[in-house]
N, C-alpha and C positions, 0 to 999 in steps of 0.2 A: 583737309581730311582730319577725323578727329581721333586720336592719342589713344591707341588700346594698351591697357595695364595688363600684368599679368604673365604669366607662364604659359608662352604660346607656343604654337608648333607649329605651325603656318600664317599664313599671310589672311585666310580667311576667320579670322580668329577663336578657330580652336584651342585649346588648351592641354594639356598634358592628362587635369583630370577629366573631360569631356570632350574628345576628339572624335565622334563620328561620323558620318555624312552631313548628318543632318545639324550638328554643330557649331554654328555659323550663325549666334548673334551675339552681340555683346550689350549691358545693361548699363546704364550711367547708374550707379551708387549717390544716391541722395548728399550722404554723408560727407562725401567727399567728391562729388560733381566730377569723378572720373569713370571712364568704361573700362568695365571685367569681362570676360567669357564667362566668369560664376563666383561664386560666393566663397569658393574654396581660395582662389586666385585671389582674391579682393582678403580675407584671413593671411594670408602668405606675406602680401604687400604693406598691409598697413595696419598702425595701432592703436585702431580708435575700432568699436562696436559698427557692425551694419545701422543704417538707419530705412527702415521701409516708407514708399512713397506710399501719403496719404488717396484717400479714393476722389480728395477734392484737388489731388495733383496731377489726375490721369490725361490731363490736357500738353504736359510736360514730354517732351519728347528725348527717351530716353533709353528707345533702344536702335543696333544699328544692327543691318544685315550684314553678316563679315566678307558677303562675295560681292555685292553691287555700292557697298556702303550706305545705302538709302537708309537717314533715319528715321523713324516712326514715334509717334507718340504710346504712350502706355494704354491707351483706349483704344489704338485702332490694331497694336499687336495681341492684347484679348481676344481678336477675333480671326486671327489669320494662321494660319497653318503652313502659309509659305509665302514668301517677299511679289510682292505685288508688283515690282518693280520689275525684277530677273527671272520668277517662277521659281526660284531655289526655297526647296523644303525646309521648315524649322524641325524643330525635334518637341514630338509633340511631349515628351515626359519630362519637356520642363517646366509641365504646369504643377510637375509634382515638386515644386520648389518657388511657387510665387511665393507662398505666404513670407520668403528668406527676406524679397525683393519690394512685395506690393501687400497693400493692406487692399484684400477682396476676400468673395465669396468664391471665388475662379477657386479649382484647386486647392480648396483648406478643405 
């Protein structure tokens, strides 16, 4: 299983600053090839700048669903709205925060 960073509140890795239902994935960090619940968590943890994944990295699998652990790559979570795996809902107003995470047209 792989290593969530962060300020968490649960097991499904929510966080402190984004704990809702729907709450529950965490993002590998380019930067530092470790997973955050978000970019606030990942600021808190460590002292080096965000680095966003390129759109020629979207093959890179780097996000995880916090309730089945299933990871996905960056190209197939652009299209999903909930884990394909367990049925559990992402939260769709985290597209208001790729530009933090991913270099796209998604959400800028």
């Amino acid at each position: 299983m792989k290593k969530i960073y962060g300020s968490l509140v649960d097991n499904e890795t929510r966080c402190k600053h984004y704990h809702s239902e729907k709450d529950i994935i965490a993002i590998k960090f380019k930067c530092c090839q470790k997973y955050y619940p978000c970019y606030k968590c990942h600021e808190e943890c460590e002292d080096h700048l965000i680095s966003v994944w390129g759109k020629e990295e979207f093959d890179e699998f780097a996000i995880i669903c916090g309730v089945c652990k299933k990871e996905y790559k960056i190209s197939e979570y652009f299209h999903m709205n909930s884990c394909i795996h367990c049925g559990s809902q992402f939260n769709e107003g985290c597209s208001k925060h790729y530009y933090l995470y991913f270099q796209c047209e998604i959400g800028s």
